[in-house]
C-alpha positions in Angstrom: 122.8 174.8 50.5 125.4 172.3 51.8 125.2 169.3 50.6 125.2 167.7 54.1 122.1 169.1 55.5 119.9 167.1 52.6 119.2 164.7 54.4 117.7 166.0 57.2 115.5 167.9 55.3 114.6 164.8 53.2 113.5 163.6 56.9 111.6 166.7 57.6 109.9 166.1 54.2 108.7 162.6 55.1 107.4 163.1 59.1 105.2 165.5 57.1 104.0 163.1 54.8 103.7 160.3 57.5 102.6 161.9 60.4 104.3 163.0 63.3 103.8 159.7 65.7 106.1 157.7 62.9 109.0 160.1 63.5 111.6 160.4 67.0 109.7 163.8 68.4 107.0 161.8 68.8 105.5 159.2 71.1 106.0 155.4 70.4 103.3 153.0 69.7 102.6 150.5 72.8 104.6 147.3 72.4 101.1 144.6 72.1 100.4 142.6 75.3 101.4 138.7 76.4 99.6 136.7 77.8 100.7 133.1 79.1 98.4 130.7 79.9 99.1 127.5 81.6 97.0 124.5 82.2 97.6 120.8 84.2 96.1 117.9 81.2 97.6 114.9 83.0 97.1 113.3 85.7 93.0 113.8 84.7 91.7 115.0 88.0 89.2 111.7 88.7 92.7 109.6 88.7 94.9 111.4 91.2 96.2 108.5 93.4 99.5 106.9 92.8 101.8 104.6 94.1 104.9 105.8 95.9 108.5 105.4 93.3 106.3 104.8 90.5 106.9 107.5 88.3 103.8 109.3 87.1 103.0 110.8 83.8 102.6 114.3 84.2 101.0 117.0 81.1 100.7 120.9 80.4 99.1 122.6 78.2 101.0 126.7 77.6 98.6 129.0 75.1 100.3 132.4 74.1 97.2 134.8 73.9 94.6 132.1 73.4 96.9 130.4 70.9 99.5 127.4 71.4 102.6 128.5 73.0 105.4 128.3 69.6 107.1 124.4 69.6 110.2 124.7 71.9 108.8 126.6 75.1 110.1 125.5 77.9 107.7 124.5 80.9 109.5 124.0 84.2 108.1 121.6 86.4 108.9 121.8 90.2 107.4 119.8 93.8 108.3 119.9 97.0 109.3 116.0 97.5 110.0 114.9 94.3 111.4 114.6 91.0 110.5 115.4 87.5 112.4 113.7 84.4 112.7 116.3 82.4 112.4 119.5 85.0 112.5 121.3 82.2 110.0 120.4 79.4 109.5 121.5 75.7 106.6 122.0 73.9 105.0 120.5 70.7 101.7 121.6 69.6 101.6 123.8 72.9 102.0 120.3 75.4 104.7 119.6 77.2 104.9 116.0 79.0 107.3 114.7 81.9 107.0 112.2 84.3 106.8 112.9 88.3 109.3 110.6 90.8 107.6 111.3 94.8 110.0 110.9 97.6 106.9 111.2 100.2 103.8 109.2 100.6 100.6 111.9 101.1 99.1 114.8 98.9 101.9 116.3 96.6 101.4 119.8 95.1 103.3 120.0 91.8 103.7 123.5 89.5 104.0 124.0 86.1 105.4 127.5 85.0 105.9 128.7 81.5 107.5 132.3 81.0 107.4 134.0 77.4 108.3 137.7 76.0 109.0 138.7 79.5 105.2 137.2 80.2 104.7 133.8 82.7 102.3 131.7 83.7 101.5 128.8 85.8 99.4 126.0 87.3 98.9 123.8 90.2 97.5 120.2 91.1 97.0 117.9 93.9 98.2 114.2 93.2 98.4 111.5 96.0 101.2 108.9 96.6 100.0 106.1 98.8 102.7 103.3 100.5 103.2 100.3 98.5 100.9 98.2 98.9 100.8 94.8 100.6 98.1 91.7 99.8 95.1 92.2 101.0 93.7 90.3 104.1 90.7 88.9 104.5 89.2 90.4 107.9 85.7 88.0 109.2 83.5 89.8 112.1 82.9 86.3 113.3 80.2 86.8 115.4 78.6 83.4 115.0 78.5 80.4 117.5 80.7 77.2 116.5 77.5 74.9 117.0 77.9 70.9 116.2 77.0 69.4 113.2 78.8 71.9 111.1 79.0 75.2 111.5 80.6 78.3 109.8 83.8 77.9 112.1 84.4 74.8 110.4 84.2 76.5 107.0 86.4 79.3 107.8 88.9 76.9 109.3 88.8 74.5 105.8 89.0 77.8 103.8 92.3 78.6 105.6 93.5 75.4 104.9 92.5 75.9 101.3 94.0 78.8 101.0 97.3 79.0 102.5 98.9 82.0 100.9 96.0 83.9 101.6 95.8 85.9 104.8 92.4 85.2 106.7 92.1 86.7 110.1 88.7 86.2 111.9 87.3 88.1 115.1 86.2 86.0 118.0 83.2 86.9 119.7 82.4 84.7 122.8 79.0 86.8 124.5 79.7 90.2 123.1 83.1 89.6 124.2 81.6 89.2 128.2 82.7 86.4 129.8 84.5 84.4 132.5 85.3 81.3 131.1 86.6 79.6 128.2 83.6 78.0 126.2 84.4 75.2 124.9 83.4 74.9 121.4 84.5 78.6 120.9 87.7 77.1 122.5 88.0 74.2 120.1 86.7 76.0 117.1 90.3 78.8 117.3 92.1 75.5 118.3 91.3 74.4 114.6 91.4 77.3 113.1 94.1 78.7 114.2 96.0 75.5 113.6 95.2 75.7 109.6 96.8 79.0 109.6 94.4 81.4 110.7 94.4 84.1 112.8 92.6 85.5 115.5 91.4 89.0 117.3 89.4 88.8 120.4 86.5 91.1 120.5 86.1 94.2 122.6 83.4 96.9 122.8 84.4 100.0 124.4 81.4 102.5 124.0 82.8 105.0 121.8 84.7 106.1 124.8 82.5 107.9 126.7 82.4 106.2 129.8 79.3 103.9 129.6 81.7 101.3 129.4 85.0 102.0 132.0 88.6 101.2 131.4 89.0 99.2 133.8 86.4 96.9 132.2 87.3 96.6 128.9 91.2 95.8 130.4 89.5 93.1 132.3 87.8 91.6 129.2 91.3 91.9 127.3 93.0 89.9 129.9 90.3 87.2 129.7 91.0 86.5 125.7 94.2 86.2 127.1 94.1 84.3 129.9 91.8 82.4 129.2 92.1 81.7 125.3 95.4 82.4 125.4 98.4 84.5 123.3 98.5 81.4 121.4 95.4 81.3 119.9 95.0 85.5 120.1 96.8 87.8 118.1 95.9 91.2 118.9 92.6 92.7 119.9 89.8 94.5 117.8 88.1 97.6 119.6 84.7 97.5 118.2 82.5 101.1 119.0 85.9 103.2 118.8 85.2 107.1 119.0 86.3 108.7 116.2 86.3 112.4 118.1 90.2 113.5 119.0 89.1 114.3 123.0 88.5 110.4 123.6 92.7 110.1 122.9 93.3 109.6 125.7 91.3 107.1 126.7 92.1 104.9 124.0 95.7 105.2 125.6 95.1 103.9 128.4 93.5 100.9 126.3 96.7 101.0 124.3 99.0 100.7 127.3 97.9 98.2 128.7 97.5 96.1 125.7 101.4 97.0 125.2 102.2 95.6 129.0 100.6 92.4 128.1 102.1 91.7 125.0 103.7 94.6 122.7 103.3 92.3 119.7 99.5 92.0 120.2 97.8 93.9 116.9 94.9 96.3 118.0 92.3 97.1 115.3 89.8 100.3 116.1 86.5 100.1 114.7 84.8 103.8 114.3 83.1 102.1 111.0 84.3 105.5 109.3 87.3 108.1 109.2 88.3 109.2 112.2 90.6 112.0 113.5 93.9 111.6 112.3 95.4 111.3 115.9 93.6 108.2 116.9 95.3 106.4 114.0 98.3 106.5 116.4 96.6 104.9 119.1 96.2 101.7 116.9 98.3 99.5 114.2 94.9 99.2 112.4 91.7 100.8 111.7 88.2 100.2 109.6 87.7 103.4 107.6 84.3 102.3 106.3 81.6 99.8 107.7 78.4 100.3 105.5 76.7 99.3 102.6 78.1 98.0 99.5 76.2 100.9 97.4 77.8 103.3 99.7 81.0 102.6 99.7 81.5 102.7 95.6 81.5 106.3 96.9 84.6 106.1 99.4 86.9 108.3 99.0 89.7 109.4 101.5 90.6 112.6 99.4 87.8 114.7 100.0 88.6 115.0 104.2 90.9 112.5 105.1 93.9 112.5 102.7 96.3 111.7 105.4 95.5 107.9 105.2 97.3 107.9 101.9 100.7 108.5 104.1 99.4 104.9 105.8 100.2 101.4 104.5 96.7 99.9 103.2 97.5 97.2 105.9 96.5 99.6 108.5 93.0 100.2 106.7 90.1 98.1 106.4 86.8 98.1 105.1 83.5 95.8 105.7 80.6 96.2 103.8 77.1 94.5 103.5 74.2 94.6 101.6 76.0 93.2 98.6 73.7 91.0 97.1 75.6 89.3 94.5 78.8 87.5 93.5 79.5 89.7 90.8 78.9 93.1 93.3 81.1 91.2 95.7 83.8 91.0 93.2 83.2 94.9 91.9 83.4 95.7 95.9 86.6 94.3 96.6 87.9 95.5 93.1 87.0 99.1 94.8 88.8 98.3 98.2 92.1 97.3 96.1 92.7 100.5 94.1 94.7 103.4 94.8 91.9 105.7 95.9 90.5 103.2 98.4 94.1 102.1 99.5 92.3 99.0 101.4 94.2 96.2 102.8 91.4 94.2 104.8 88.5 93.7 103.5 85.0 91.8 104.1 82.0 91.7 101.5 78.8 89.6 102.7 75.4 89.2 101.3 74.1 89.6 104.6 71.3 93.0 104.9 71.3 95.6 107.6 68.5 98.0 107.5 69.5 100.9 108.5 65.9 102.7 108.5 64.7 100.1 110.9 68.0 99.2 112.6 67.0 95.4 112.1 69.9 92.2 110.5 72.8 91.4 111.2 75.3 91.2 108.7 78.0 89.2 110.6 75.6 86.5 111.5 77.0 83.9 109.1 79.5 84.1 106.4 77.6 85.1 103.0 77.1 82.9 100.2 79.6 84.0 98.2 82.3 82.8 100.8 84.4 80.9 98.9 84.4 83.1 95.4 85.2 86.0 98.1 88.6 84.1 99.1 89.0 83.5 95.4 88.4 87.1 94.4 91.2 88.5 96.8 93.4 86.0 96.1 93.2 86.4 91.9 93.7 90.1 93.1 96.9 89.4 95.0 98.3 87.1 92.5 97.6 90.2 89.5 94.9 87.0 87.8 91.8 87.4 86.3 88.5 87.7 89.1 87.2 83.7 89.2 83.3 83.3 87.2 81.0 83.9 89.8 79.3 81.0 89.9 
């Protein structure tokens, strides 16, 4: 027998031996499954609201069948108006951690995507980049006469005085807003406060916009503010009773317009006391999200239907709540209104009760008790300080 052909009978020999499936006649034995599994562990889902530029730490988690992805996988990182630093991310301990740059203010949709042995997976999550924020303003529903003797006009005007780097703006009120003539201790009252740096809003109510109340009268009561109060003492205009349904638009245009032919530096705030549809935010420079209870609105939160307020300067949203009973829940209330998630920038807190069940109080009918700790609060917040001791 040559001596060449050994070896392929010392082959045959061993397929024998080993089985056929071991040798190259036979079928080969399935190469084991991948599986890559990727999960988002930072930003934690209850804190999802950031401010725009401020880079945000961002976390992944990659498992290989179950187990942690092998130190040095790479996780790319990608969103559609922004940066990560780095886009590509290795692992250690099967994490991977970068940090997230926005370019646009709104809901951001980042990805992580981790791809091993030919295997990939991935993940998504929301995140929210608000404006930068400006301080917070104090907005008063000042629905209360300047009587003699003292009267909560002369408090609001010594607290503007007291606090001059604090923004107070107060809504005047004269009869619902009705009228045909100056009064004059309304008159004299935004004389004084105005002249210790306050500012003013005259009041309006327009019915929601349905009609009960034309056009053509709520121009006329505009043009009395300012006739008769004059652009001095007025600011801008508050729209109390503003629809929050997109089919009254146009309506509120009208409103709008002729506002704008008066003075186009006049401020208009809506009041829907909630979130309205996104297209009456353009009708207006300002608009109160939430008028309610002070229990109810530790449960604001814009994400859940209205996200598109996060692409809005806080100073176009504002907030007035009552039914908060102390100094401390005062404080806690505007803490709320100042984060991220509530993305506030006017604010009222009063002690005052509205029952709702009964539809009896007024909560604007005075200042509340806490007045001057309220001023303190937002200011401290302003300024970065410590909240004041209640007293």
């Amino acid at each position: 027998m040559p001596h060449r052909i050994l070896p392929y009978i010392r082959a045959a020999m061993l397929c024998l031996a080993t089985g056929v499936s071991a040798c190259g006649g036979g079928s080969e034995a399935p190469a084991p499954t991948v599986s890559v599994g990727v999960s988002i562990t930072a930003p934690a889902a209850a804190d999802q609201v950031f401010t725009l530029g401020t880079p945000v730490a961002v976390g992944a988690r990659v498992t290989v069948n179950g187990a942690p992805a092998p130190d040095g996988t790479a996780l790319q990182f990608t969103a559609p108006a922004g940066s990560f630093a780095p886009a590509n991310a290795l692992t250690r301990g099967g994490v991977a951690s970068t940090t997230l740059t926005g370019t646009t203010a709104g809901k951001q949709t980042f990805t992580a995507t981790a791809t091993l042995s030919g295997a990939t997976g991935s993940s998504t999550q929301s995140l929210y980049l608000r404006q930068p924020p400006a301080p917070l303003e104090v907005l008063v529903p000042a629905y209360f006469y300047p009587s003699a003797g003292g009267s909560d006009w002369e408090r609001l005007t010594a607290s503007a005085r007291a606090h001059p780097g604090l923004k107070i703006t107060a809504i005047l009120n004269p009869a619902n807003g009705i009228f045909s003539s100056a009064d004059p201790r309304y008159l004299q009252a935004a004389q004084d406060f105005v002249g210790a740096g306050g500012r003013l809003l005259g009041y309006v109510y327009t019915r929601y916009g349905t009609g009960a109340r034309s056009v053509a009268d709520i121009q006329a009561n505009i043009d009395r503010y300012l006739d008769l109060y004059g652009r001095r003492l007025i600011s801008g205009i508050f729209l109390d009773e503003m629809a929050a349904d997109p089919a009254r638009i146009g309506f509120y245009r009208e409103i709008e317009n002729h506002i704008q032919s008066r003075d186009a530096s006049l401020r208009m705030l809506g009041n829907p006391g909630t979130v309205p549809a996104e297209g009456l935010a353009g009708v207006v420079d300002a608009l109160v999200t939430f008028e309610g209870t002070g229990a109810s609105y530790a449960s604001y939160d814009p994400r859940q239907a209205a996200d598109w307020l996060y692409s809005r300067s806080n100073s176009t949203q504002a907030m007035l709540a009552h039914n908060v009973m102390t100094c401390q829940a005062m404080q806690a209330t505007v803490a709320t209104a100042a984060t991220p998630l509530a993305n506030a920038g006017m604010v009222y807190v009063t002690d005052r009760v509205y029952d709702y069940a009964t539809r009896t109080g007024n909560p604007w009918a005075t200042l509340p008790g806490y007045w001057t700790p309220l001023l303190d609060t937002v200011q401290a917040i302003n300024q970065g300080q410590a909240l004041p001791a209640c007293p």
